[in-house]
Gaussian input, Z-matrix of N, CA and C with variables (Angstrom, degrees):
# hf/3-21g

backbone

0 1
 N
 C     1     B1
 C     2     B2     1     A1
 N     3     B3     2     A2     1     D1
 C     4     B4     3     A3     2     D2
 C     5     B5     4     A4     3     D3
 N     6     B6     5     A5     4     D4
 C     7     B7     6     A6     5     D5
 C     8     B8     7     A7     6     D6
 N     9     B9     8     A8     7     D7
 C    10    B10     9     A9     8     D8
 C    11    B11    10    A10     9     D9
 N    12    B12    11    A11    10    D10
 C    13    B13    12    A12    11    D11
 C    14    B14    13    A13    12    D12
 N    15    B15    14    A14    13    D13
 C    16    B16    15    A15    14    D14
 C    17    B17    16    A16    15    D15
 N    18    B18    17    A17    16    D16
 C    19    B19    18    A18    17    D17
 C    20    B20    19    A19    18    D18
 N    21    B21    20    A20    19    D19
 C    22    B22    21    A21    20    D20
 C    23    B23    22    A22    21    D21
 N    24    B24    23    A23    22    D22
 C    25    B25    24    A24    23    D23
 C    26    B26    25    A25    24    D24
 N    27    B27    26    A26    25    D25
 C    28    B28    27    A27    26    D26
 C    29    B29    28    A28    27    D27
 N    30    B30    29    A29    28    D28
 C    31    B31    30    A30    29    D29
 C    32    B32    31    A31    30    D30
 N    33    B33    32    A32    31    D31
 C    34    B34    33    A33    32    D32
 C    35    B35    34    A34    33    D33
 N    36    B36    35    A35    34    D34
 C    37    B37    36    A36    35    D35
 C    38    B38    37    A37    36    D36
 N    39    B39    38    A38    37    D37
 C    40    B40    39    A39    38    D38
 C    41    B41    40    A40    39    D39
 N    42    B42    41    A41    40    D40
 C    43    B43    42    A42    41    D41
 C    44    B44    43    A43    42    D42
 N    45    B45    44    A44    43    D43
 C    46    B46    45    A45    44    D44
 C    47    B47    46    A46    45    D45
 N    48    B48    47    A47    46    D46
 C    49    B49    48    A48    47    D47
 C    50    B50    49    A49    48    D48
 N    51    B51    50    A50    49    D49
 C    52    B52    51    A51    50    D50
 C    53    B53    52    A52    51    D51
 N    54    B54    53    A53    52    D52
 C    55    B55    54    A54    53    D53
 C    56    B56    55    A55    54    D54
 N    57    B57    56    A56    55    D55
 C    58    B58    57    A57    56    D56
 C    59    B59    58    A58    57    D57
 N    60    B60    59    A59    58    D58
 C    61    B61    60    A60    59    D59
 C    62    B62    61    A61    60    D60
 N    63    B63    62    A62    61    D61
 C    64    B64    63    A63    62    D62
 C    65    B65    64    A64    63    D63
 N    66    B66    65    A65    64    D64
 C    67    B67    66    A66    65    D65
 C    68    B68    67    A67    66    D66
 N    69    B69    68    A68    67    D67
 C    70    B70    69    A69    68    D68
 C    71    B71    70    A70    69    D69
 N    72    B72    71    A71    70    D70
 C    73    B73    72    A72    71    D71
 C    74    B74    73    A73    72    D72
 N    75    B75    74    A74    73    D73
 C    76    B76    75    A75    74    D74
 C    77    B77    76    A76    75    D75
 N    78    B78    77    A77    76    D76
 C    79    B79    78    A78    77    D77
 C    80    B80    79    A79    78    D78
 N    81    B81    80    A80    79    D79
 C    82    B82    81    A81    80    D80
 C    83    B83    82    A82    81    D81
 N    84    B84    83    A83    82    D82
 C    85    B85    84    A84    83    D83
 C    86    B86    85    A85    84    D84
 N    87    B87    86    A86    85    D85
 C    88    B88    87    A87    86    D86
 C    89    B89    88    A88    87    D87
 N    90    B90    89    A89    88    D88
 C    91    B91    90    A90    89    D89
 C    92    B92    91    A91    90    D90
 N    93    B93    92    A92    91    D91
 C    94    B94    93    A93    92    D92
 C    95    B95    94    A94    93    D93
 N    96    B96    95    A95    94    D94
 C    97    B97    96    A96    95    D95
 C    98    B98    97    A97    96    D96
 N    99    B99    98    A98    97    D97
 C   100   B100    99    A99    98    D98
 C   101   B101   100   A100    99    D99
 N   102   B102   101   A101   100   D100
 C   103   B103   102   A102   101   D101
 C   104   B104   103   A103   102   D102
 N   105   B105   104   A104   103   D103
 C   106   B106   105   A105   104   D104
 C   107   B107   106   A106   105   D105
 N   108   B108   107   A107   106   D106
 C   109   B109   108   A108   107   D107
 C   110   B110   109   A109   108   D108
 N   111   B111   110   A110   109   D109
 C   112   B112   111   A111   110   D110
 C   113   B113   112   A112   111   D111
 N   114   B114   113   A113   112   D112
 C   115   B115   114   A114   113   D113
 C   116   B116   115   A115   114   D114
 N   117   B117   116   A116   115   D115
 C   118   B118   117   A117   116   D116
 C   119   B119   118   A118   117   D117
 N   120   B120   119   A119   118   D118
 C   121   B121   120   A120   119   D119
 C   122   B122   121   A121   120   D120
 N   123   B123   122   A122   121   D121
 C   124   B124   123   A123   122   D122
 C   125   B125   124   A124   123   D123
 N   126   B126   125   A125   124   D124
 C   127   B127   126   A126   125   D125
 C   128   B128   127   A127   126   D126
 N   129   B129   128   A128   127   D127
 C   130   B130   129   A129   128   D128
 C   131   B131   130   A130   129   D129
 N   132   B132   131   A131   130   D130
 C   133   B133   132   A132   131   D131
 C   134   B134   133   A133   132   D132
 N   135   B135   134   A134   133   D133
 C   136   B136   135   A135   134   D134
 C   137   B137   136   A136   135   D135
 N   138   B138   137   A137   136   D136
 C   139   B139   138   A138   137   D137
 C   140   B140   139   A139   138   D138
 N   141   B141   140   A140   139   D139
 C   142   B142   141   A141   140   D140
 C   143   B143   142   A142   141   D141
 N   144   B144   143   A143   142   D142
 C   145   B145   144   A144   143   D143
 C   146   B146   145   A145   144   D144
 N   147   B147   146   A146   145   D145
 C   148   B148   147   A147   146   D146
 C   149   B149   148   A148   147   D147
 N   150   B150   149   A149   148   D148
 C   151   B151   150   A150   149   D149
 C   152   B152   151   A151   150   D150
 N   153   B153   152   A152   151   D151
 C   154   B154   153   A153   152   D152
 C   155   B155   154   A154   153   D153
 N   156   B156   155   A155   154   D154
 C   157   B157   156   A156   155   D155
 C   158   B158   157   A157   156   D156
 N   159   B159   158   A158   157   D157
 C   160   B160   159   A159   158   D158
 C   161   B161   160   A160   159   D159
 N   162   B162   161   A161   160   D160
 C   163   B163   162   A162   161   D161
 C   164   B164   163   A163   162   D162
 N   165   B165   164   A164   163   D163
 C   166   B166   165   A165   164   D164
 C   167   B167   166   A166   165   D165
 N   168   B168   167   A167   166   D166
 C   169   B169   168   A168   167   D167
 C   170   B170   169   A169   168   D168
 N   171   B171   170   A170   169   D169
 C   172   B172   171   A171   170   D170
 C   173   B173   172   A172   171   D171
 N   174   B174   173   A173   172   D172
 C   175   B175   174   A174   173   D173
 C   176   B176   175   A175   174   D174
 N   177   B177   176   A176   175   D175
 C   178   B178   177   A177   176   D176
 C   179   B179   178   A178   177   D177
 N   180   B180   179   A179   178   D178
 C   181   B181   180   A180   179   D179
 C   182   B182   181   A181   180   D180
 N   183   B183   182   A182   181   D181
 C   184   B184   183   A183   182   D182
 C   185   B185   184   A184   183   D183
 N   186   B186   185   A185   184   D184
 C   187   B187   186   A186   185   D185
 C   188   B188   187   A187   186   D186
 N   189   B189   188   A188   187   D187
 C   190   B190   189   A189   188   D188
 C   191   B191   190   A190   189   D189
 N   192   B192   191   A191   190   D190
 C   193   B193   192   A192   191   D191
 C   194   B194   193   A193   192   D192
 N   195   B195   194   A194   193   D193
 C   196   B196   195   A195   194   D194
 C   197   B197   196   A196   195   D195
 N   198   B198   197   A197   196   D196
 C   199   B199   198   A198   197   D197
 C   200   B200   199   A199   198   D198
 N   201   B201   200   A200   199   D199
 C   202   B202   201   A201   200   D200
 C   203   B203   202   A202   201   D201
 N   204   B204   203   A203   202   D202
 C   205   B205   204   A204   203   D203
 C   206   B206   205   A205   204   D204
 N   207   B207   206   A206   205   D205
 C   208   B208   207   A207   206   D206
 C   209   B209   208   A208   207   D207
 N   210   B210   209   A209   208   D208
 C   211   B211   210   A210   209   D209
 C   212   B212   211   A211   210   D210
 N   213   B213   212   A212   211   D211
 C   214   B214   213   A213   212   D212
 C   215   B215   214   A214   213   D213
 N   216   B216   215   A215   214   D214
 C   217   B217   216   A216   215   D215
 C   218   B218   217   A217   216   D216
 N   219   B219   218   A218   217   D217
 C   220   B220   219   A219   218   D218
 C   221   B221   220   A220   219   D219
 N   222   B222   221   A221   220   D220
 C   223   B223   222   A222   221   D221
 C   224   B224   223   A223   222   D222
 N   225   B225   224   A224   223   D223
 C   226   B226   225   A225   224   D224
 C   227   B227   226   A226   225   D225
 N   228   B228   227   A227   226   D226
 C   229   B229   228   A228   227   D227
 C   230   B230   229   A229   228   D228
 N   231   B231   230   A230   229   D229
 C   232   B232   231   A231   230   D230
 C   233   B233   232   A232   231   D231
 N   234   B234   233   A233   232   D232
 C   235   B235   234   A234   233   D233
 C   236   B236   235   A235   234   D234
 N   237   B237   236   A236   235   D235
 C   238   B238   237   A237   236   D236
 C   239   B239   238   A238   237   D237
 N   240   B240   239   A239   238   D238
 C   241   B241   240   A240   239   D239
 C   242   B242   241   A241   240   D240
 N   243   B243   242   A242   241   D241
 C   244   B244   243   A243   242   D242
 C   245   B245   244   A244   243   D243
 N   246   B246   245   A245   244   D244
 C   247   B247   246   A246   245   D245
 C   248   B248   247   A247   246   D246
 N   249   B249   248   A248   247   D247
 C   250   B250   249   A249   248   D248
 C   251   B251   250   A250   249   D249
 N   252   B252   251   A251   250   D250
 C   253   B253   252   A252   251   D251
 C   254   B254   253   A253   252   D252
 N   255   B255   254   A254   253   D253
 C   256   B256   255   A255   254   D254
 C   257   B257   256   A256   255   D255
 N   258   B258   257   A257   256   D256
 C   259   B259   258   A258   257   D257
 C   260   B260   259   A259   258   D258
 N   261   B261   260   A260   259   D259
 C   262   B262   261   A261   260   D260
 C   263   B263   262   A262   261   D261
 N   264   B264   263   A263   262   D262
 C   265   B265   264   A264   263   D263
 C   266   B266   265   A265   264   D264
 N   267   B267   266   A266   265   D265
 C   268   B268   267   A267   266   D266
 C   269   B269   268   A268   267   D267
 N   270   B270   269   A269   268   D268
 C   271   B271   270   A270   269   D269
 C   272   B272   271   A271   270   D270
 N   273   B273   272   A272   271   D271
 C   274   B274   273   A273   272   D272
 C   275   B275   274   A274   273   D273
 N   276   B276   275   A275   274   D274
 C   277   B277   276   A276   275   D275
 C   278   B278   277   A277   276   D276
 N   279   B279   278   A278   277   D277
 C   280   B280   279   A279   278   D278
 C   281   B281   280   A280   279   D279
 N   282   B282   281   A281   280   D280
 C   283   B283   282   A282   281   D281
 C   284   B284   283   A283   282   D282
 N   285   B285   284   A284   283   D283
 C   286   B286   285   A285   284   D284
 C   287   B287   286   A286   285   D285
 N   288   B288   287   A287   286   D286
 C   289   B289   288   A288   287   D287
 C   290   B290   289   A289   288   D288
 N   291   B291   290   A290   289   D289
 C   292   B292   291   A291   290   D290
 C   293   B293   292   A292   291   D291
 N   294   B294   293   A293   292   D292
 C   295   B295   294   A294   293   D293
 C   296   B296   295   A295   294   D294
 N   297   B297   296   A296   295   D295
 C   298   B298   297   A297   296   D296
 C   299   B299   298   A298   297   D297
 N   300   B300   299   A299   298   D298
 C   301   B301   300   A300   299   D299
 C   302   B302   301   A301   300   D300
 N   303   B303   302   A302   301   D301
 C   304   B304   303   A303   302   D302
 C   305   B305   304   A304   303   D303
 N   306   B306   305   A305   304   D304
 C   307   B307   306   A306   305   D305
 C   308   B308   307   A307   306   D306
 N   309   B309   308   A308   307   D307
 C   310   B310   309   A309   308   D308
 C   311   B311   310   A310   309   D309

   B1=1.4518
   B2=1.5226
   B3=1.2665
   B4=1.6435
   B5=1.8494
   B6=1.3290
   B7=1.4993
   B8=1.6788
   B9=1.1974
   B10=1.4530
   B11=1.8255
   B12=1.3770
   B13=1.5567
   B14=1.6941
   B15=1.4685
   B16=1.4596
   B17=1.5722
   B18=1.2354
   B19=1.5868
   B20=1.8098
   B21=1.3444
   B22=1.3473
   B23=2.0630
   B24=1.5509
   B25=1.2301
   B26=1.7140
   B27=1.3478
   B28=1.9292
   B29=2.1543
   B30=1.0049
   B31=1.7888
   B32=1.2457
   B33=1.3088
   B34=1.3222
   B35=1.6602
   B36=1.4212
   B37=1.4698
   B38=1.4326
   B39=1.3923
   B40=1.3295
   B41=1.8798
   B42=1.2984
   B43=1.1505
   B44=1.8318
   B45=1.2036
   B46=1.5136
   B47=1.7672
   B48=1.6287
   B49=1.6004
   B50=1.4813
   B51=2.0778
   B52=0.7815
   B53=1.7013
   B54=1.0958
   B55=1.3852
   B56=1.6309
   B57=1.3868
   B58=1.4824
   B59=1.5798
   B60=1.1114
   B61=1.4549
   B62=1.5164
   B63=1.5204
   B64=1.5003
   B65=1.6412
   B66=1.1185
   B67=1.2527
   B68=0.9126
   B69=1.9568
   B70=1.3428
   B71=1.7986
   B72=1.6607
   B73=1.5598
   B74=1.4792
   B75=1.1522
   B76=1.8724
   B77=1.4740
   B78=1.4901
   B79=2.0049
   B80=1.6868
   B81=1.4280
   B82=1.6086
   B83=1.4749
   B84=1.3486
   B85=1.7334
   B86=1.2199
   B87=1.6431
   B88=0.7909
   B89=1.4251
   B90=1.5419
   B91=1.8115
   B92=1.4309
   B93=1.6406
   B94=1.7437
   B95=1.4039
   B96=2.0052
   B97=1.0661
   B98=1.6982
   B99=1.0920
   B100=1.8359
   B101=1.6059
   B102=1.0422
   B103=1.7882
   B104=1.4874
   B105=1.6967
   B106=1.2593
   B107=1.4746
   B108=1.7833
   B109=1.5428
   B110=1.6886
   B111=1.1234
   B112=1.5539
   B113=0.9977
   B114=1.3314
   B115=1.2498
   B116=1.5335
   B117=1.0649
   B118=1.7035
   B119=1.4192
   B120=1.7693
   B121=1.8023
   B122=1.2666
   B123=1.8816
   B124=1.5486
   B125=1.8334
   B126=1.4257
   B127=1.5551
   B128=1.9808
   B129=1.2960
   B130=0.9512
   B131=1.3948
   B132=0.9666
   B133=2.2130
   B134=1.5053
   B135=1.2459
   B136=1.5933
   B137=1.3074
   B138=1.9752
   B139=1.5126
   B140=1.3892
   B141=1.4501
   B142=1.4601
   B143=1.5937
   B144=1.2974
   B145=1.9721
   B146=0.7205
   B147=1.3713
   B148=1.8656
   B149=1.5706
   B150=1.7088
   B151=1.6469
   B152=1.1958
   B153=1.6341
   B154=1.2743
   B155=1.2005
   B156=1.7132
   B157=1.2517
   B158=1.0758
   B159=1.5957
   B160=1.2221
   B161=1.5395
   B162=1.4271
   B163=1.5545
   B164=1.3712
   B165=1.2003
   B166=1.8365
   B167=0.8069
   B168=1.3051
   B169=2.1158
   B170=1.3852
   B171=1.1758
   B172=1.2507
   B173=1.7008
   B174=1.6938
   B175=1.3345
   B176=1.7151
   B177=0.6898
   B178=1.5069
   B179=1.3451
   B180=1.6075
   B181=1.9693
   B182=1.3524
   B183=1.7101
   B184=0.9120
   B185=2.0541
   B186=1.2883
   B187=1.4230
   B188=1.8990
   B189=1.1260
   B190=1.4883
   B191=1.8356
   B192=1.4084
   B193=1.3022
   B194=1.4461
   B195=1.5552
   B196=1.4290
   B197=1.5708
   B198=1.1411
   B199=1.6980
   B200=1.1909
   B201=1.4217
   B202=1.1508
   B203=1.2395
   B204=1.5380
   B205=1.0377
   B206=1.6600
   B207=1.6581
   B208=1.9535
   B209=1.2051
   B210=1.0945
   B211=1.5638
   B212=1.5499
   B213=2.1196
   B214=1.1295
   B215=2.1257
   B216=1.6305
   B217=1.1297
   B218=1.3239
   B219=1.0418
   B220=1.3331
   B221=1.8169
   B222=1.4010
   B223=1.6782
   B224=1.3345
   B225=1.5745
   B226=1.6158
   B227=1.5544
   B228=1.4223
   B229=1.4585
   B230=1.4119
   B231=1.2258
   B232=1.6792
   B233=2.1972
   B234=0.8600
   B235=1.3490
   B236=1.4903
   B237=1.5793
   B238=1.3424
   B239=1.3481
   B240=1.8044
   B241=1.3386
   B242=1.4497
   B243=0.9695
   B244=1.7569
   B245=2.0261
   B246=1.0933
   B247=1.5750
   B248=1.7515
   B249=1.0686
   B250=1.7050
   B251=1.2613
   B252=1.6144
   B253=0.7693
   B254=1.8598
   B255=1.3833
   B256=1.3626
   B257=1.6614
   B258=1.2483
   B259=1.8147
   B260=1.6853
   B261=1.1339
   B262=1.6781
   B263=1.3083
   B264=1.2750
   B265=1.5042
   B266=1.3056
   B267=1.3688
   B268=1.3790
   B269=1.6512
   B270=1.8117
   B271=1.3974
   B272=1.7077
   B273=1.6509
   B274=1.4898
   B275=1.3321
   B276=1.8207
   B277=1.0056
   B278=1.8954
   B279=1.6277
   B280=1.6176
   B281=1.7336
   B282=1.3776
   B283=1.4315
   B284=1.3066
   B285=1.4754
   B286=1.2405
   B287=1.1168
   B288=1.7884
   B289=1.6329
   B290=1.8070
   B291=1.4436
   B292=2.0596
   B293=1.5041
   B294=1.7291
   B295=1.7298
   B296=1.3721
   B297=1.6534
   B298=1.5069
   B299=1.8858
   B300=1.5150
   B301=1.8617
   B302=1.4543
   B303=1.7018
   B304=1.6680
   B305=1.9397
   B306=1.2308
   B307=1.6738
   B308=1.5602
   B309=1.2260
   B310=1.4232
   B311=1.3397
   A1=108.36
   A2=116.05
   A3=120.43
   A4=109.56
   A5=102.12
   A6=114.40
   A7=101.09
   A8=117.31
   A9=122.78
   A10=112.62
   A11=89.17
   A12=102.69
   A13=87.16
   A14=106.38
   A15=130.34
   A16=104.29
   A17=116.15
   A18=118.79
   A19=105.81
   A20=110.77
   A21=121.32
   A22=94.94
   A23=95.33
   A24=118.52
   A25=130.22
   A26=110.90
   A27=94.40
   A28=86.12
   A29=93.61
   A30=102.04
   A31=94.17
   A32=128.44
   A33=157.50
   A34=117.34
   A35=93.49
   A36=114.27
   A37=110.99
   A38=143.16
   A39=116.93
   A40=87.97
   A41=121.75
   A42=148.27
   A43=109.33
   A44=130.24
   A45=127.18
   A46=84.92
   A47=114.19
   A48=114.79
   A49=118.23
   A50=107.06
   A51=117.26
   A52=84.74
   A53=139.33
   A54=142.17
   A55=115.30
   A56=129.70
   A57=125.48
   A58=110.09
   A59=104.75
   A60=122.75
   A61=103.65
   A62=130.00
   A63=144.16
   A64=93.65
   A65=144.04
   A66=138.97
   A67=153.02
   A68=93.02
   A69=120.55
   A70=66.46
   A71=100.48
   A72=115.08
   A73=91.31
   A74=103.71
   A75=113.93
   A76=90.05
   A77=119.94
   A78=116.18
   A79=86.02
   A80=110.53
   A81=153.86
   A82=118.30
   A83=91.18
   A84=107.75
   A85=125.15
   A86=129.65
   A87=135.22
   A88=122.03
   A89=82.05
   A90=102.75
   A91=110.63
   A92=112.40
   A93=104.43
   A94=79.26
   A95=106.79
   A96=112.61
   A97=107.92
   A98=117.69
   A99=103.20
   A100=87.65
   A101=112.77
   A102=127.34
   A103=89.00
   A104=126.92
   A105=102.49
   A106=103.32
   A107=98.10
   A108=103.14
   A109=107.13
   A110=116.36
   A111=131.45
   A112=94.23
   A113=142.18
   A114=148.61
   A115=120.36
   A116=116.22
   A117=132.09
   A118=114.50
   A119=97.05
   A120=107.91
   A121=65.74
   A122=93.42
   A123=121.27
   A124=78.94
   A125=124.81
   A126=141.10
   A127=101.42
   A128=99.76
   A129=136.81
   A130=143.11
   A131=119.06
   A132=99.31
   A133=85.21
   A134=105.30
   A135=131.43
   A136=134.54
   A137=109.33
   A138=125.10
   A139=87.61
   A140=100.75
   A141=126.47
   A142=99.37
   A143=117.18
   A144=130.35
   A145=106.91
   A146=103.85
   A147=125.56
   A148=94.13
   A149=86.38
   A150=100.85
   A151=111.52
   A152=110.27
   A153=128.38
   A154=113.76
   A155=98.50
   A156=113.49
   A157=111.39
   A158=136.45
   A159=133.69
   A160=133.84
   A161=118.10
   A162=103.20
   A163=105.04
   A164=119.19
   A165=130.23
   A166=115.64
   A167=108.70
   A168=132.71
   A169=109.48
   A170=151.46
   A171=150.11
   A172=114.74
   A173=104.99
   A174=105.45
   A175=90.88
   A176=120.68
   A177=106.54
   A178=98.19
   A179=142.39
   A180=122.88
   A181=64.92
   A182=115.12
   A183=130.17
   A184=126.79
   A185=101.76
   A186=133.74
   A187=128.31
   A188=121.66
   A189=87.72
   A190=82.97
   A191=115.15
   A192=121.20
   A193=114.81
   A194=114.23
   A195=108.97
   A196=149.07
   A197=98.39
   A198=114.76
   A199=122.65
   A200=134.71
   A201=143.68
   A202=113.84
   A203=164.63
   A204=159.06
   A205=112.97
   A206=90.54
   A207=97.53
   A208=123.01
   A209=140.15
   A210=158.39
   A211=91.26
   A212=95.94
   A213=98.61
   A214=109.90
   A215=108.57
   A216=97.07
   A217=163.56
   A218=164.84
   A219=133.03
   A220=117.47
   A221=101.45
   A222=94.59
   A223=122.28
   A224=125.52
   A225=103.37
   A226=98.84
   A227=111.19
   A228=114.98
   A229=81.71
   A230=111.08
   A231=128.57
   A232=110.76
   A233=86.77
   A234=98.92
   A235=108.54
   A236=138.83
   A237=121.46
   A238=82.10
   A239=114.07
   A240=96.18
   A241=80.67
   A242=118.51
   A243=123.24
   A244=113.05
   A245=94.08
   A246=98.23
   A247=126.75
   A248=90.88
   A249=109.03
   A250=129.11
   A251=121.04
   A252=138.80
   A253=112.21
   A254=119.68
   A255=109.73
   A256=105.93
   A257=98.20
   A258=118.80
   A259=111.40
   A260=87.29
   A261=94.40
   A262=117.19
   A263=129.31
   A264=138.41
   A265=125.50
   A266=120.96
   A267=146.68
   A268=108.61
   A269=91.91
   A270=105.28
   A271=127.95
   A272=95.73
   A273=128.90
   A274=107.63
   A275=123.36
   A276=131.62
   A277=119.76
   A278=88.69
   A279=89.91
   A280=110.71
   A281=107.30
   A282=120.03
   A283=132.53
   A284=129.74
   A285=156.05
   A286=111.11
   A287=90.14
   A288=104.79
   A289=78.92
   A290=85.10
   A291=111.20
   A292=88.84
   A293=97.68
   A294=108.00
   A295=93.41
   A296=97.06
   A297=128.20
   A298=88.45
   A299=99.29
   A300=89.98
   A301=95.46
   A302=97.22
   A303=108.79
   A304=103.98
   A305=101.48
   A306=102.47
   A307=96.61
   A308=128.75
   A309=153.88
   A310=124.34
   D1=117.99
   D2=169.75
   D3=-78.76
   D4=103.64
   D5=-163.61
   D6=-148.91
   D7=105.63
   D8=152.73
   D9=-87.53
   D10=171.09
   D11=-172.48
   D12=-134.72
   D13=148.35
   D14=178.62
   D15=-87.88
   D16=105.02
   D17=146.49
   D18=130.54
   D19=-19.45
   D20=-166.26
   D21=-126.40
   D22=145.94
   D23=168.78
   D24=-44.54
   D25=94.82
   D26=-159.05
   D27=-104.03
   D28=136.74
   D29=-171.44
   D30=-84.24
   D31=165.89
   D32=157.30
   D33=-149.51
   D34=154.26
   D35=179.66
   D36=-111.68
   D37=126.95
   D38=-178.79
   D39=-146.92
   D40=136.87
   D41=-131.61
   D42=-157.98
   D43=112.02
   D44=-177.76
   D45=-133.93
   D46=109.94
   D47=146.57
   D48=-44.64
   D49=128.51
   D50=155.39
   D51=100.54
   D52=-63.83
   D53=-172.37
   D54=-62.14
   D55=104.73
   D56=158.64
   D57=-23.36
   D58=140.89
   D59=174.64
   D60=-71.09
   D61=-33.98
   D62=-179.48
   D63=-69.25
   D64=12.09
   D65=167.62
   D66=-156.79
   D67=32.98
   D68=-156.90
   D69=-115.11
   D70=162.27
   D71=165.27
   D72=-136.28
   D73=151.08
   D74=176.62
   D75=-133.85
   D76=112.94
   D77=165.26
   D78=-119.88
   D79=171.20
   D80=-175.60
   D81=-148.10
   D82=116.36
   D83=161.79
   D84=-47.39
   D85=97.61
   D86=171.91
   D87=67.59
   D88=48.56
   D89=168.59
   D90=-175.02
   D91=179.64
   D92=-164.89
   D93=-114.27
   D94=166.48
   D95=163.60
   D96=-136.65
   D97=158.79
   D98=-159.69
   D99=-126.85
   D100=126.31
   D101=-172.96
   D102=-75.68
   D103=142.94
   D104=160.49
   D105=-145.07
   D106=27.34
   D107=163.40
   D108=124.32
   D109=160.61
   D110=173.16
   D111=15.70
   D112=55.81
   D113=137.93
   D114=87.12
   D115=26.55
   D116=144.64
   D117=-105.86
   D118=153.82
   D119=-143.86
   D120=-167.17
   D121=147.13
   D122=-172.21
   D123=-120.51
   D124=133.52
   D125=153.40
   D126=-94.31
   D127=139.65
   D128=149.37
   D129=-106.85
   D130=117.47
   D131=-171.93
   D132=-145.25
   D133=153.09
   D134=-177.46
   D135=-115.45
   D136=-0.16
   D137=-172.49
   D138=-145.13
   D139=151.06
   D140=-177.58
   D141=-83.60
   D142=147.02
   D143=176.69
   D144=149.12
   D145=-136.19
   D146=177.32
   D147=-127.57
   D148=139.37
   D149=155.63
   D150=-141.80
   D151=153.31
   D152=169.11
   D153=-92.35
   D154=152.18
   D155=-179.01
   D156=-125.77
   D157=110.24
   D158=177.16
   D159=-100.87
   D160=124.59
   D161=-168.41
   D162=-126.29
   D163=136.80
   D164=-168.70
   D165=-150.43
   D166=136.00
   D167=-168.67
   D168=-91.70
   D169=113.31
   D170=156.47
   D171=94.29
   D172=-0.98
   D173=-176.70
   D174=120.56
   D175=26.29
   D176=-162.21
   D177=-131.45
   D178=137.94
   D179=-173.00
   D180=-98.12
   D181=139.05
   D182=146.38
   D183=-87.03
   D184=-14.89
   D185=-157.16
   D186=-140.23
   D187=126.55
   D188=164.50
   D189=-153.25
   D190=127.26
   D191=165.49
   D192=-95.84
   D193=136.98
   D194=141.96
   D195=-88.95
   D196=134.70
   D197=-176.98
   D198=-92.69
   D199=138.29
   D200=176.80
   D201=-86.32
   D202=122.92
   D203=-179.75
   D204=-120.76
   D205=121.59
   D206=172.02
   D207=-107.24
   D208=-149.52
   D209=144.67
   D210=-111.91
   D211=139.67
   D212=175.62
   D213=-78.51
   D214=147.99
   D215=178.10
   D216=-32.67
   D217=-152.95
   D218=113.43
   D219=-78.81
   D220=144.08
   D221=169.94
   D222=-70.83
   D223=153.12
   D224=173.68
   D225=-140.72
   D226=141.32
   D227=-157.23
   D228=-73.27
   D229=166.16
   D230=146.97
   D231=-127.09
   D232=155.83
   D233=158.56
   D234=-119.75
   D235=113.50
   D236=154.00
   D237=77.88
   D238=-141.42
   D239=-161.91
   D240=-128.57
   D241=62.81
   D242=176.58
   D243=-134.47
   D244=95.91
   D245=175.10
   D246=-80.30
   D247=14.01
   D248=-166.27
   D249=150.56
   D250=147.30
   D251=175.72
   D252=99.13
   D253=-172.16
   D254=-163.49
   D255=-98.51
   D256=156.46
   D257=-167.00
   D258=-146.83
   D259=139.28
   D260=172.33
   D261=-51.88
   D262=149.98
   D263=162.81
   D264=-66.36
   D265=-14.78
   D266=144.60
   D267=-34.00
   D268=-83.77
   D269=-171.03
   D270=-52.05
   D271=-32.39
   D272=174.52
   D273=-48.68
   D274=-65.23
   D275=-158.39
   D276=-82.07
   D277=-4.84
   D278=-174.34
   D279=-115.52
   D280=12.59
   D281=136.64
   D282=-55.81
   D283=130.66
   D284=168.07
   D285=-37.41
   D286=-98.04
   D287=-162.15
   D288=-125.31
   D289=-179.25
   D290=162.46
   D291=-105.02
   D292=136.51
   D293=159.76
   D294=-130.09
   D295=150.84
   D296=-170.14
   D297=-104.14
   D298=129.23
   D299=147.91
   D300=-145.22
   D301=165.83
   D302=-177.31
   D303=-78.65
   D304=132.75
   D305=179.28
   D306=-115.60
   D307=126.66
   D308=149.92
   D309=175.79

């Protein structure tokens, strides 16, 4: 799935046979991307859509993918498998832990 998230570091690998990694460029519409060697790159983007990603050898776009871009979710506690509303003191007390997951 081509899916960025808004605000946090989403990694990529980007790879052209036959081409040095020293001469590949990978840029994005309306976002930064931070080289951090042999051809992994941290994207950043700051608006929800689509973005492209373009990568080109010698000057040349060899490539351009599209990306989907979200906001990461909100978390929502659960207890057990109850996210709300009222519960016995029973059921309450023979819970573990609280787990958080992202819902959207």
């Amino acid at each position: 799935m081509n899916l960025f998230y808004i605000g946090i570091d989403n990694p990529i690998t980007v790879a052209m046979a036959g081409v040095p990694t020293e001469k590949v460029k990978v840029s994005c519409e309306n976002g930064e991307i931070e080289d951090l060697g042999n051809g992994h790159y941290n994207v950043r983007v700051k608006t929800v859509g689509n973005k492209i990603i373009k990568v080109e050898a010698d000057g040349i776009t060899t490539k351009e993918i599209e990306y989907r871009v979200k906001r990461i979710p909100d978390p929502m506690a659960q207890i057990g498998f109850l996210s709300g509303g009222a519960t016995s003191i029973g059921y309450f007390e023979h819970q573990k832990k609280i787990t958080v997951h992202l819902v959207g």
